[in-house]
gemmi code that builds the backbone of each chain (N, CA, C; Angstrom):
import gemmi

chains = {
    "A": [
        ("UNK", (69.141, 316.594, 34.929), (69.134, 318.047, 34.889), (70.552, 318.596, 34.885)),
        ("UNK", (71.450, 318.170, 35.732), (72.611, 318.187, 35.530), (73.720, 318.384, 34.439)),
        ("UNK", (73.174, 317.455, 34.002), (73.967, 317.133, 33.147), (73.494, 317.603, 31.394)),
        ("UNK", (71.457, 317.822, 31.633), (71.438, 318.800, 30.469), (72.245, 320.123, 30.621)),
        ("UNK", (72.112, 321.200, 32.161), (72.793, 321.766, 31.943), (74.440, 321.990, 31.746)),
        ("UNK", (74.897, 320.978, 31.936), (76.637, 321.151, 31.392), (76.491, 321.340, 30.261)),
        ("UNK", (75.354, 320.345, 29.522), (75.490, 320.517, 27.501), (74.993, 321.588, 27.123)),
        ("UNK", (73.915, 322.120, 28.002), (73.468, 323.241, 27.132), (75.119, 324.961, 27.244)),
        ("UNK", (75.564, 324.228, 28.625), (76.301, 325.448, 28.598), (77.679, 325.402, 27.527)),
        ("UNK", (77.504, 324.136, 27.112), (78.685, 323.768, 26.165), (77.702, 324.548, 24.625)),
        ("UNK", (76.861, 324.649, 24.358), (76.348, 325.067, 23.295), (75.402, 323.750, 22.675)),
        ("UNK", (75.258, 322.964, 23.618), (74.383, 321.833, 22.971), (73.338, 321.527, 23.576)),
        ("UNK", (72.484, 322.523, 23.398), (70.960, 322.754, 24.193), (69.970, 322.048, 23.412)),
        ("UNK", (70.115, 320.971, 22.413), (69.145, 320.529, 21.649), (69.031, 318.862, 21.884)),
        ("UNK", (70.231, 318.614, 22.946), (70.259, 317.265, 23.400), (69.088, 316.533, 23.768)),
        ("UNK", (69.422, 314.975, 23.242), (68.477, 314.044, 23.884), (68.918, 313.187, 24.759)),
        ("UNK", (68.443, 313.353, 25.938), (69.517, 312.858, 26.908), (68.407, 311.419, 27.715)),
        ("UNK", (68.754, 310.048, 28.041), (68.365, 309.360, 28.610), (69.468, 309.098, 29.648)),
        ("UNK", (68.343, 309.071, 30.796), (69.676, 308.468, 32.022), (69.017, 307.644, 32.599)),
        ("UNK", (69.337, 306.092, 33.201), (68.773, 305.225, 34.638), (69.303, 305.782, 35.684)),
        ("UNK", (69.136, 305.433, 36.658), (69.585, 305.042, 38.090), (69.568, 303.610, 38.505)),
        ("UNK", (70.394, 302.856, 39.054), (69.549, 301.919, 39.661), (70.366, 301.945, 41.225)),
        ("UNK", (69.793, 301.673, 42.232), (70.190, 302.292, 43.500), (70.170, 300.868, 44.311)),
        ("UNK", (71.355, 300.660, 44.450), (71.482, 298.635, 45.406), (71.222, 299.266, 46.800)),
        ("UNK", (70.212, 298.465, 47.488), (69.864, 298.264, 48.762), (70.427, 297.112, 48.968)),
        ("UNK", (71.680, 297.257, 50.553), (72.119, 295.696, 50.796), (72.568, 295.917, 52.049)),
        ("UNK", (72.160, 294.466, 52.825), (72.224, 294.017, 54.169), (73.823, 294.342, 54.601)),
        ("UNK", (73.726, 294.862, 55.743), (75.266, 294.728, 56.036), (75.517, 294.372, 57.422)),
        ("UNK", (76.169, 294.747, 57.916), (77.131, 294.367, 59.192), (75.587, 294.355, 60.457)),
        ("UNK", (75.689, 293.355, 61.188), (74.461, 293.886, 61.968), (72.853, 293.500, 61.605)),
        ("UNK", (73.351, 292.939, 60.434), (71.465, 292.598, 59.886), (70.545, 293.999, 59.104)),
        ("UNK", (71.378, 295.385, 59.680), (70.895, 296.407, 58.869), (70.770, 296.587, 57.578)),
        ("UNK", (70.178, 297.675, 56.840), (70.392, 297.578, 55.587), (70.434, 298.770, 55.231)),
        ("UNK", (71.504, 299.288, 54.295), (71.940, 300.463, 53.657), (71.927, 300.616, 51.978)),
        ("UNK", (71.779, 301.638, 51.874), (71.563, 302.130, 50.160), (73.549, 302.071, 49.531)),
        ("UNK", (74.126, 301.301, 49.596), (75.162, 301.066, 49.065), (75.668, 301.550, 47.865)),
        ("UNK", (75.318, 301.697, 46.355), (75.579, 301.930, 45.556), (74.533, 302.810, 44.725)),
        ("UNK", (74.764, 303.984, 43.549), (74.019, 304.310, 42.633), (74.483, 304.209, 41.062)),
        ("UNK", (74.267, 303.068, 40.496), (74.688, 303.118, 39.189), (73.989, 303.992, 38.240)),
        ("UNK", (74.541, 305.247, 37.617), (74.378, 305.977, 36.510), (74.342, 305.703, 35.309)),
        ("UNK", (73.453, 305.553, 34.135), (73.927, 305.157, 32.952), (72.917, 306.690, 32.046)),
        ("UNK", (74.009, 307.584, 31.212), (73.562, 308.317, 30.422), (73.739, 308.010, 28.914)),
        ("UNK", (72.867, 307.971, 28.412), (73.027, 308.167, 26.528), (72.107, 308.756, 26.007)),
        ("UNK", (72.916, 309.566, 24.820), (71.860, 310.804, 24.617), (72.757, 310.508, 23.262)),
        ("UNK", (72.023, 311.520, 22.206), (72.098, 311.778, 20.810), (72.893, 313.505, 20.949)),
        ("UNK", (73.773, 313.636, 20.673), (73.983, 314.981, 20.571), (74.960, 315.149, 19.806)),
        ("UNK", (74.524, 316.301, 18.853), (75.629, 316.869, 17.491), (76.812, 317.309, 17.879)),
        ("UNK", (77.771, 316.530, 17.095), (79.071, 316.949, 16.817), (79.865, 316.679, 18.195)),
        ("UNK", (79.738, 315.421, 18.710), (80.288, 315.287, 19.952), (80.739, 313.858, 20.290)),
        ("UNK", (82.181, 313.462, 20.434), (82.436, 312.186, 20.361), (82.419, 311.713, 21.650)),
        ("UNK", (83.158, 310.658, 22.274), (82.424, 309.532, 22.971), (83.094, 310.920, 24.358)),
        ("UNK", (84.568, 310.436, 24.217), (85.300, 311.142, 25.251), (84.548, 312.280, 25.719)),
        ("UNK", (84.395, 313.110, 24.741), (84.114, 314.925, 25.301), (82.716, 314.445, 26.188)),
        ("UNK", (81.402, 313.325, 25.704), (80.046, 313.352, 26.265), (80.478, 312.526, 27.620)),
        ("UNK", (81.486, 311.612, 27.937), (82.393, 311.216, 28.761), (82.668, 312.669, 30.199)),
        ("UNK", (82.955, 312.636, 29.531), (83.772, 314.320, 30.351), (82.660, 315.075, 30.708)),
        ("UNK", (81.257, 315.527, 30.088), (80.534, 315.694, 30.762), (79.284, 315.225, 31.592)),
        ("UNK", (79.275, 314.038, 30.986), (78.597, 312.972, 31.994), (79.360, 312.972, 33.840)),
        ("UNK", (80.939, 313.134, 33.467), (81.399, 313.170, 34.792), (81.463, 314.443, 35.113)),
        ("UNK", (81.166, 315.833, 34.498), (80.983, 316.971, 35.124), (79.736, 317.364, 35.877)),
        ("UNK", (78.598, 316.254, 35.172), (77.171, 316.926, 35.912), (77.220, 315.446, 37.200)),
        ("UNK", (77.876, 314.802, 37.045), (77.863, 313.941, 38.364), (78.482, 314.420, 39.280)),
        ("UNK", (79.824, 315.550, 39.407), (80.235, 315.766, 40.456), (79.199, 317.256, 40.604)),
        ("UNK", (78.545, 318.054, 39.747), (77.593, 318.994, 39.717), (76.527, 318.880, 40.344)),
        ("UNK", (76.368, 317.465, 40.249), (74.568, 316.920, 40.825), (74.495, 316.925, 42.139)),
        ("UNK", (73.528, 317.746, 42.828), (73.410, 318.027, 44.270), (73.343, 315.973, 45.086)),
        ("UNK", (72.587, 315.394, 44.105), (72.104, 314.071, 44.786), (73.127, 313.002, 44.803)),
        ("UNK", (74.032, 313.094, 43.915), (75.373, 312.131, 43.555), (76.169, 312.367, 44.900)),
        ("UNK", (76.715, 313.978, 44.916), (77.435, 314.556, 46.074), (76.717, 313.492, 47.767)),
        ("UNK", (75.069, 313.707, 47.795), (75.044, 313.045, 48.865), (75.288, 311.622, 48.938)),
        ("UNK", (74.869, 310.276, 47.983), (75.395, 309.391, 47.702), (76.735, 308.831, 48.314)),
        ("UNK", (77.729, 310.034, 47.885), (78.805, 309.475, 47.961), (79.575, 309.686, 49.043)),
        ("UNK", (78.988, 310.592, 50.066), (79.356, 310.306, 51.264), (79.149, 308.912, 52.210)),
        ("UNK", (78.693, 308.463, 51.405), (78.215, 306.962, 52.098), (78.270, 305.648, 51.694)),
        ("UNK", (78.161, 306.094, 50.184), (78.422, 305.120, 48.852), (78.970, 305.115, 47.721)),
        ("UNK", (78.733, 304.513, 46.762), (79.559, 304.587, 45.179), (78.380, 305.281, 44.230)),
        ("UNK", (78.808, 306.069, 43.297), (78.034, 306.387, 42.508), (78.949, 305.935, 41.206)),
        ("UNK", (78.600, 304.961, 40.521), (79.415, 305.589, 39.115), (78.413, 305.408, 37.492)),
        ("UNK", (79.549, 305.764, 36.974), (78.856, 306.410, 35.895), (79.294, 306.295, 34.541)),
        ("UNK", (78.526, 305.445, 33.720), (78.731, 305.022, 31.824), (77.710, 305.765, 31.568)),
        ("UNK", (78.493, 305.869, 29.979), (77.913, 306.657, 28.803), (78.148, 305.849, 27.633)),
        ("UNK", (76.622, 306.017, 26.830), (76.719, 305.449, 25.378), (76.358, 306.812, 24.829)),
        ("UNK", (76.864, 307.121, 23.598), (76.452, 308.266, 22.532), (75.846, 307.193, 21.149)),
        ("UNK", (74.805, 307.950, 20.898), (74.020, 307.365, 20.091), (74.317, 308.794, 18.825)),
        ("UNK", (74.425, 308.109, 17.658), (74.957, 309.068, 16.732), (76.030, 310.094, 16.579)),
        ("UNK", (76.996, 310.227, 17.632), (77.570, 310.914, 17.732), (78.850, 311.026, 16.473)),
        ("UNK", (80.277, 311.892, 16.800), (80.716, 312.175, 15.538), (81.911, 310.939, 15.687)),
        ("UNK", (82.103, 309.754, 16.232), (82.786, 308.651, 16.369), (81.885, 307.532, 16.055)),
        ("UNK", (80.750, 307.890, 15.697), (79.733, 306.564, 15.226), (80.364, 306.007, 13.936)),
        ("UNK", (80.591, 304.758, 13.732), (81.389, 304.152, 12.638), (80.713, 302.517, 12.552)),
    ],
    "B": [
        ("UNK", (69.533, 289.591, 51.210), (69.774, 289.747, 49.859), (69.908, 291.286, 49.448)),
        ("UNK", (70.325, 291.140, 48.557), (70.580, 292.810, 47.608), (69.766, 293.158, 47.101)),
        ("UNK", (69.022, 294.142, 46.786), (68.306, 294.576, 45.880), (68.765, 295.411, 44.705)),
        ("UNK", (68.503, 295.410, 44.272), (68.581, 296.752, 42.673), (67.046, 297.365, 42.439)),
        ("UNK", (67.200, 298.578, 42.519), (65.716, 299.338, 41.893), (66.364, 300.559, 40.892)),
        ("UNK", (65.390, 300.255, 39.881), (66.448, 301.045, 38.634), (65.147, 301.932, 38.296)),
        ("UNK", (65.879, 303.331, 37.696), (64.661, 304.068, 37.296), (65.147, 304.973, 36.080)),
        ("UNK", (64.646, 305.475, 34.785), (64.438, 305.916, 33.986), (64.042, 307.417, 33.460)),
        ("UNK", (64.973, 308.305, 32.975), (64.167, 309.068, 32.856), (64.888, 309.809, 31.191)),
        ("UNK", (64.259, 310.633, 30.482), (64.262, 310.882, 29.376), (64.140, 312.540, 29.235)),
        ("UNK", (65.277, 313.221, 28.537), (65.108, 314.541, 29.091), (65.922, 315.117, 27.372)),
        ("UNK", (65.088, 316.263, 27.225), (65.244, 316.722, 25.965), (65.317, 318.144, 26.421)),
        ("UNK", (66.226, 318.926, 25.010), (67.115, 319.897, 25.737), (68.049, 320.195, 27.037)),
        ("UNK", (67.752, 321.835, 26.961), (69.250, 322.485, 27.623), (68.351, 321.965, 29.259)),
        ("UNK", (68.708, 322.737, 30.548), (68.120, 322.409, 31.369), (67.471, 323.356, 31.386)),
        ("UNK", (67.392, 324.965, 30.991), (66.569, 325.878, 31.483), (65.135, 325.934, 30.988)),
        ("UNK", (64.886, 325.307, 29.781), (63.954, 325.318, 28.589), (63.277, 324.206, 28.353)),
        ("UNK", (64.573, 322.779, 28.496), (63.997, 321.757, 28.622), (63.239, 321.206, 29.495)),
        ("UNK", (63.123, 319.979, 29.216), (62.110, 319.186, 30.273), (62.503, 317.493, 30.432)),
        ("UNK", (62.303, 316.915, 31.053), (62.365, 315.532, 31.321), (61.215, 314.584, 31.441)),
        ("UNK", (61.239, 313.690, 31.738), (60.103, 312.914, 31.678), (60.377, 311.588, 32.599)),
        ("UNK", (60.290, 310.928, 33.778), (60.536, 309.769, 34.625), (59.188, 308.707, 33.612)),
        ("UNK", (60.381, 307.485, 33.383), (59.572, 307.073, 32.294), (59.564, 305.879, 32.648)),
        ("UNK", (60.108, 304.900, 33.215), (60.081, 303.306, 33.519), (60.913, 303.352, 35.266)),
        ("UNK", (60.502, 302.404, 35.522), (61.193, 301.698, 36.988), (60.515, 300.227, 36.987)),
        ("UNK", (61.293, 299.847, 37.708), (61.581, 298.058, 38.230), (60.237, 297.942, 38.038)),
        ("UNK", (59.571, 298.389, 39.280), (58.337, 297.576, 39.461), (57.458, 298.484, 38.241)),
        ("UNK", (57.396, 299.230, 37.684), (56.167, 299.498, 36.617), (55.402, 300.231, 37.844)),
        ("UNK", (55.466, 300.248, 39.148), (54.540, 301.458, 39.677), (54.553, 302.903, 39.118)),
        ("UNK", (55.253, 303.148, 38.654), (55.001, 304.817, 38.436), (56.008, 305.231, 37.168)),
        ("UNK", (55.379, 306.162, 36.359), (55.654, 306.227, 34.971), (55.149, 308.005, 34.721)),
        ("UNK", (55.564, 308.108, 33.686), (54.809, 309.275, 32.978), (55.416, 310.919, 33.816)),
        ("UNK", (56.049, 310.926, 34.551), (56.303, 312.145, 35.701), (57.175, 313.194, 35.131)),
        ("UNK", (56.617, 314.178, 34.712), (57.058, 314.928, 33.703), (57.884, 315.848, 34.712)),
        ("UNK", (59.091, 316.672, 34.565), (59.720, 316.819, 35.543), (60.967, 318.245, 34.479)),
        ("UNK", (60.439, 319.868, 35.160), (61.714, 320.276, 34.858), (62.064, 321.425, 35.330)),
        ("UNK", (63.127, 322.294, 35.512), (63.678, 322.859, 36.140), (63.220, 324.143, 36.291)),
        ("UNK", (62.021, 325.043, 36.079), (61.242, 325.930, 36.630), (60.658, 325.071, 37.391)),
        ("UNK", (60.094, 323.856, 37.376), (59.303, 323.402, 38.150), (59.810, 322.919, 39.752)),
        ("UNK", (61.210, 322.761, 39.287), (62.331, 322.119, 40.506), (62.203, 323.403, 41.303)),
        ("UNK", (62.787, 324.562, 40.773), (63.670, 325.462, 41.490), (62.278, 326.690, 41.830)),
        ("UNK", (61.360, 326.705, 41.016), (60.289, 327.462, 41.183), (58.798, 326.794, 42.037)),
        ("UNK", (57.733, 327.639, 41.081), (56.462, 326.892, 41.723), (56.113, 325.595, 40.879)),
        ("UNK", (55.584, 324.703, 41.385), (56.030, 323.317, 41.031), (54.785, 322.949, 39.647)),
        ("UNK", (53.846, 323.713, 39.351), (52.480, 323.886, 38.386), (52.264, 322.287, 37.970)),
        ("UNK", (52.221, 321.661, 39.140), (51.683, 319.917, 38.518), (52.637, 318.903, 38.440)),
        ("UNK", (54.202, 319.343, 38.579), (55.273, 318.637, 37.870), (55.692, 318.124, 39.478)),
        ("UNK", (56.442, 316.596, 39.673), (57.027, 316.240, 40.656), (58.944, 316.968, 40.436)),
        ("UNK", (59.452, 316.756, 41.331), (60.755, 316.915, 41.007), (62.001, 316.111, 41.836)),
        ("UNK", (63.381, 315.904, 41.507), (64.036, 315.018, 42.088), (63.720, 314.964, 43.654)),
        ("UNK", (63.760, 316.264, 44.452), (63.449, 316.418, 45.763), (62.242, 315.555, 46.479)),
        ("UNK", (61.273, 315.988, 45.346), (59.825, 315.373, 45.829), (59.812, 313.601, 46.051)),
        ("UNK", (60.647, 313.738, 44.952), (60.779, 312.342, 45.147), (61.542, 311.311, 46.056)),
        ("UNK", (62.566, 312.147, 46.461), (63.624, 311.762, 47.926), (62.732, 312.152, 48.806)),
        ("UNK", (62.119, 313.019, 48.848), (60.377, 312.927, 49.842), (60.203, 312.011, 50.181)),
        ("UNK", (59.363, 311.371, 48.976), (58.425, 309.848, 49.289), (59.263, 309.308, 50.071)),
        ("UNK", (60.809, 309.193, 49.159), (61.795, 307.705, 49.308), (62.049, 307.650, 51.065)),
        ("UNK", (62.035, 309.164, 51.630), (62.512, 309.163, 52.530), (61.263, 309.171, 54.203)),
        ("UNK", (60.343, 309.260, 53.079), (58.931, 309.285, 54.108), (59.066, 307.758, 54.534)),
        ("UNK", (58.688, 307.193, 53.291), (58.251, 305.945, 53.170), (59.661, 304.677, 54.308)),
        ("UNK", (60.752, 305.702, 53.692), (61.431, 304.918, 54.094), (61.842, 304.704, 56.246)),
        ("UNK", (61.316, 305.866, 56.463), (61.401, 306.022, 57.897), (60.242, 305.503, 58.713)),
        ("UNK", (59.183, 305.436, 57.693), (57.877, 305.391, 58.636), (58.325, 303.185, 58.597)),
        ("UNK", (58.592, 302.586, 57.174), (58.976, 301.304, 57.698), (60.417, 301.035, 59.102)),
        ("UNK", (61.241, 301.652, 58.929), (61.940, 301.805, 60.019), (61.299, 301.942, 61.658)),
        ("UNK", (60.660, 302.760, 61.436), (59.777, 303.761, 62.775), (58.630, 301.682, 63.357)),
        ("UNK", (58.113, 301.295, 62.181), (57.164, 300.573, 62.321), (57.752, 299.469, 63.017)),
        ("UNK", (59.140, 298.639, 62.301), (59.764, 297.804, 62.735), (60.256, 297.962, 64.340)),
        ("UNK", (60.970, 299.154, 64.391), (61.525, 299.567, 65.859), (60.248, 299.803, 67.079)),
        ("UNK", (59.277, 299.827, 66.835), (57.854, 299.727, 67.350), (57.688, 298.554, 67.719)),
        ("UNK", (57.361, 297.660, 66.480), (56.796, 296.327, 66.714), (57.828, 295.504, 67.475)),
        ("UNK", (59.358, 295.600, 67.420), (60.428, 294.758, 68.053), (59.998, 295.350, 69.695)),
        ("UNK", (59.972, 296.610, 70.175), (59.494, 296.491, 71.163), (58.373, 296.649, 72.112)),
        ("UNK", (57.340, 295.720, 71.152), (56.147, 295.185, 71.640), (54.949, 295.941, 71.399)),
        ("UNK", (55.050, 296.949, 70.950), (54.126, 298.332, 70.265), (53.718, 298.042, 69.101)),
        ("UNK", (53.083, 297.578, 68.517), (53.154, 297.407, 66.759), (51.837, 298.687, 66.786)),
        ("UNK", (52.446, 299.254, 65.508), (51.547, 300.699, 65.113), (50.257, 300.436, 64.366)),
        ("UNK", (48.971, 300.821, 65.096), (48.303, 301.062, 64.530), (48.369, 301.586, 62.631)),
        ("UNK", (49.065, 302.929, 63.027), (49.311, 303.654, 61.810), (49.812, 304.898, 61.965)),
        ("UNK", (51.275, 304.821, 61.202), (51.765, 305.995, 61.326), (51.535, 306.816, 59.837)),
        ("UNK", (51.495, 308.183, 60.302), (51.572, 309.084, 59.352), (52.578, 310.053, 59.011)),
        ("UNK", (53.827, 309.474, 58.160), (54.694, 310.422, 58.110), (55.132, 310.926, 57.373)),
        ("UNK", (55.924, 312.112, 57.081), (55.967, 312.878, 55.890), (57.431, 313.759, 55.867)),
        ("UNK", (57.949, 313.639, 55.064), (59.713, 314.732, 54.837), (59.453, 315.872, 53.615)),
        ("UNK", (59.602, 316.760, 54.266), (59.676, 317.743, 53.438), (61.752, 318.102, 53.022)),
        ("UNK", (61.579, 317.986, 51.957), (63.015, 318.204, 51.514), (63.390, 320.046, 50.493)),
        ("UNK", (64.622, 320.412, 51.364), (64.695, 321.651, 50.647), (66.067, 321.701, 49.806)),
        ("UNK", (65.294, 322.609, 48.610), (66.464, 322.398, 47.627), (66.815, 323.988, 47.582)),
        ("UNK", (67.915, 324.462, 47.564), (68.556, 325.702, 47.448), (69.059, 325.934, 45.834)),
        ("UNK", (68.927, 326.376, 45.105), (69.454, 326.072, 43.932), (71.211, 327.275, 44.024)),
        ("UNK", (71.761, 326.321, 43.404), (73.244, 326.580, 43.618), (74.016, 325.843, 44.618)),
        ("UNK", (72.927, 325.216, 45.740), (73.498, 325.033, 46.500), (73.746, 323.744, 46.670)),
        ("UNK", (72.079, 322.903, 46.517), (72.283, 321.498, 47.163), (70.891, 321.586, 48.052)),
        ("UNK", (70.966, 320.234, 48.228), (69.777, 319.314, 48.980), (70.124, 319.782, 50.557)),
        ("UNK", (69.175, 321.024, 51.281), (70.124, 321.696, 52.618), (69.270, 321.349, 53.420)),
        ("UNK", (68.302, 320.703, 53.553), (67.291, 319.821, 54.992), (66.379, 319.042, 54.335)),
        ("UNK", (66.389, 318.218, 55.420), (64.659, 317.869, 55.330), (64.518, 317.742, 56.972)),
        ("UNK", (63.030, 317.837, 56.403), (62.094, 317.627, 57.829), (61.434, 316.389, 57.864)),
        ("UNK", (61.383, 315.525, 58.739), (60.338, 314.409, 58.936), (59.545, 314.815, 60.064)),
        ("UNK", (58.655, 314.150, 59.754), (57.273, 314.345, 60.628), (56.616, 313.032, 60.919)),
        ("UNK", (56.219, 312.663, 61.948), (55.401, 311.188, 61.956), (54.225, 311.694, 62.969)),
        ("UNK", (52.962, 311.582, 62.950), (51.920, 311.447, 63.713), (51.738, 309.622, 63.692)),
        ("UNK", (51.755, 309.408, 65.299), (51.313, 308.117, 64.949), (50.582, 307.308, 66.332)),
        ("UNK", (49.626, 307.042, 65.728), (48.532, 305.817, 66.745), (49.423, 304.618, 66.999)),
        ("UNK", (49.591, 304.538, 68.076), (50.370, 303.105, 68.561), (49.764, 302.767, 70.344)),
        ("UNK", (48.703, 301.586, 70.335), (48.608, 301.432, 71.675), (49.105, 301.663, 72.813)),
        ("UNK", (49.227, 301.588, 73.391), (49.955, 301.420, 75.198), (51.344, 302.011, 75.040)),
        ("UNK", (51.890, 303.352, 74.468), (53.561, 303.829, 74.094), (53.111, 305.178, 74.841)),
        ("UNK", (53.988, 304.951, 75.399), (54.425, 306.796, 75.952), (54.789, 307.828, 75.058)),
        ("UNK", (54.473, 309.220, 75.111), (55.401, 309.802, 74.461), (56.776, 309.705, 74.018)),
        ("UNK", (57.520, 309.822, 75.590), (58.856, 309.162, 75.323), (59.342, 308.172, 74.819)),
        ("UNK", (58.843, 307.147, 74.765), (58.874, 306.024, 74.381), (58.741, 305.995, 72.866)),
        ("UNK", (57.832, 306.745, 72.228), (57.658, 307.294, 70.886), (58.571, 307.860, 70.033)),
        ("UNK", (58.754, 308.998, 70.706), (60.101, 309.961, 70.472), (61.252, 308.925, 70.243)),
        ("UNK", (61.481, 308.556, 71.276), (63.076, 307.648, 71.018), (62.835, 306.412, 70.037)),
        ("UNK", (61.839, 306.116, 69.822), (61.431, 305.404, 68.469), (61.853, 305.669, 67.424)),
        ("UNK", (61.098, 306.760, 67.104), (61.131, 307.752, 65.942), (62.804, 308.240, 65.925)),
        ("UNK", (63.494, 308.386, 66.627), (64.899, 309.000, 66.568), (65.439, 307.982, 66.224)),
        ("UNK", (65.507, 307.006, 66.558), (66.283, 305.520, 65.747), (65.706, 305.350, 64.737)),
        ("UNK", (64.578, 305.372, 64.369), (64.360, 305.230, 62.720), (65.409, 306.393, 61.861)),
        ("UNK", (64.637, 307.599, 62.352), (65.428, 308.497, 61.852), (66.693, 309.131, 61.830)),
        ("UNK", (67.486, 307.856, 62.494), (69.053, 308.114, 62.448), (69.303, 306.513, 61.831)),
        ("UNK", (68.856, 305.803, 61.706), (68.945, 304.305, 61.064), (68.546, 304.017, 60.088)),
        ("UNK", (67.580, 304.697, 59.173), (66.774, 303.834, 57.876), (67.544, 304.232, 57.043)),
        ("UNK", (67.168, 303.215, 56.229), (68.526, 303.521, 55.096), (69.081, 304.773, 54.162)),
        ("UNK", (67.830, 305.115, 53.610), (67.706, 306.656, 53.392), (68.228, 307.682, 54.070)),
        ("UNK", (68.228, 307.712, 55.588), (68.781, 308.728, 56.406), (70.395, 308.538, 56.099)),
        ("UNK", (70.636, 307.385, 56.431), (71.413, 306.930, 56.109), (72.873, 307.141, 54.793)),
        ("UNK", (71.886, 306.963, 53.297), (72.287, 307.514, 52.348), (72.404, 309.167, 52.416)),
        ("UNK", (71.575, 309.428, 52.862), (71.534, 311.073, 52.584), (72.601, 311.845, 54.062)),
        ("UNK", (72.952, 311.006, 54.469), (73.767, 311.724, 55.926), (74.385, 312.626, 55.848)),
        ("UNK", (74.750, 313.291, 54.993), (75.789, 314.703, 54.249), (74.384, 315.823, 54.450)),
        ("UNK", (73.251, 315.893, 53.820), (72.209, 316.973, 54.198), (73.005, 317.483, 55.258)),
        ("UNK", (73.035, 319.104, 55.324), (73.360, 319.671, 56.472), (72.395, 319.812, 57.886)),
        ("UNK", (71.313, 319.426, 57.517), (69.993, 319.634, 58.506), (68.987, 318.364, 58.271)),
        ("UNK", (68.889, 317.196, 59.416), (67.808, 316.479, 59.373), (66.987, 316.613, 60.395)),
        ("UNK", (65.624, 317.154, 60.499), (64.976, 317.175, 62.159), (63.691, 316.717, 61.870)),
        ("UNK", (63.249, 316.366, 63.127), (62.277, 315.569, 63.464), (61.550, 315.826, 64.063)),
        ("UNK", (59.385, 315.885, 63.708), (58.857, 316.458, 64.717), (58.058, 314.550, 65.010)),
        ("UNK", (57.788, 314.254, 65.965), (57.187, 312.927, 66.612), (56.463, 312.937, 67.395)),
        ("UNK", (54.402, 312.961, 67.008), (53.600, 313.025, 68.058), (52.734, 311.618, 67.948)),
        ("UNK", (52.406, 311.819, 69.069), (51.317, 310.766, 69.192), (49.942, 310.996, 68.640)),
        ("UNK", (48.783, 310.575, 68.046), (47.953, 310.937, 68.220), (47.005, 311.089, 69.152)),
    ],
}
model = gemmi.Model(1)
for chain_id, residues in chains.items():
    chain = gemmi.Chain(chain_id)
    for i, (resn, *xyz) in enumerate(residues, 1):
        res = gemmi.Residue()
        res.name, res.seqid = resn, gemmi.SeqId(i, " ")
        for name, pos in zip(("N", "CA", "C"), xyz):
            atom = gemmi.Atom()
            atom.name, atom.element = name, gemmi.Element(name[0])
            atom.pos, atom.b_iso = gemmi.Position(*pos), 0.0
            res.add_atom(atom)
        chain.add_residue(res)
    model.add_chain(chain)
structure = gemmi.Structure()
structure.add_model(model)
structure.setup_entities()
């Protein structure tokens, strides 16, 4: 959601946007166990937009995203992007 | 060991208009969860939303906490019933949740309950992850 809205406010409200999560649960100090990491992966199809700029806002709706913010008080969130068709497709 | 649980989701258009769709995870339990932002920030007309879903994660995830810290000291639960309500402010952020546990457990005191339930709910991993929320509280009865 995030991160549709950064594109739509960029003028690219027609995006197709796919994102995972995958969220590591791991044992730590003590035998406990904590939610350690959230790996992000976005790729979407969107006109007239090369790798960098969908780059740049992949990392604008991650620091935007209410749920990343909590994450990372505790853990890592990070975050790749593939552009599928974009204007650097070669 | 580590785990990884990965989840999927597929979202077409802007955010105000568009919509999303939660479409694959690890285990194949749950699919199809159509999901979008009148539905987040408004009345919810059928649709789950990220919140709802740190719900479950965080129900589910306290009541195994709550169960373990029970059974280690000698109480094992019948059955607890517990539930987080999570609030989303829009503009703002993820600003409470509430947990709730009703729970049948033989021969436990109230007190004894309570301080149960407060170590889950300052220990499970979820609480845990989410420790930035400005508000976590806890109601803990017996049945």
């Amino acid at each position: 959601m995030s991160l549709a809205g950064e594109l739509a406010q960029a003028g690219q409200a027609a995006a197709h946007v796919e994102v995972t999560a995958t969220v590591t649960l791991d044992e730590v100090e003590g035998g406990s166990h904590r939610i350690v990491a959230s790996t992000l992966l976005a790729r979407a199809r969107v006109q007239d937009m090369d790798k960098a700029e969908f780059e740049r806002f992949a990392h604008a709706a991650d620091e935007g995203c209410p749920f990343s913010a909590l994450i990372k008080a505790t853990g890592t969130v990070t975050v790749t992007t593939e552009l599928e068709g974009g204007a650097d497709d070669d | 060991m580590t785990t990884d649980r990965r989840a999927e989701v597929v979202w077409q258009g802007d955010l105000m208009s568009g919509s999303g769709r939660v479409e694959n995870v690890t285990s194949g339990a749950i699919g199809g969860l159509d999901v979008s932002w009148p539905a987040r920030s408004e009345d919810p007309g059928g649709k789950t939303s990220p919140e709802e879903l740190i719900a479950a994660a965080h129900a589910t995830c306290f009541a195994m906490a709550l169960s373990h810290g029970l059974a280690e000291a000698g109480h094992t639960a019948d059955q607890l019933e517990t539930s987080a309500t999570v609030t989303f402010q829009p503009g703002e952020g993820i600003t409470k949740i509430a947990l709730a546990v009703e729970g049948k457990v033989p021969g436990i005191d109230a007190d004894a309950f309570q301080q149960a339930a407060e170590q889950a709910k300052e220990n499970c991993p979820v609480s845990k992850a989410l420790a930035s929320v400005p508000e976590l509280t806890l109601d803990a009865q017996l049945a």
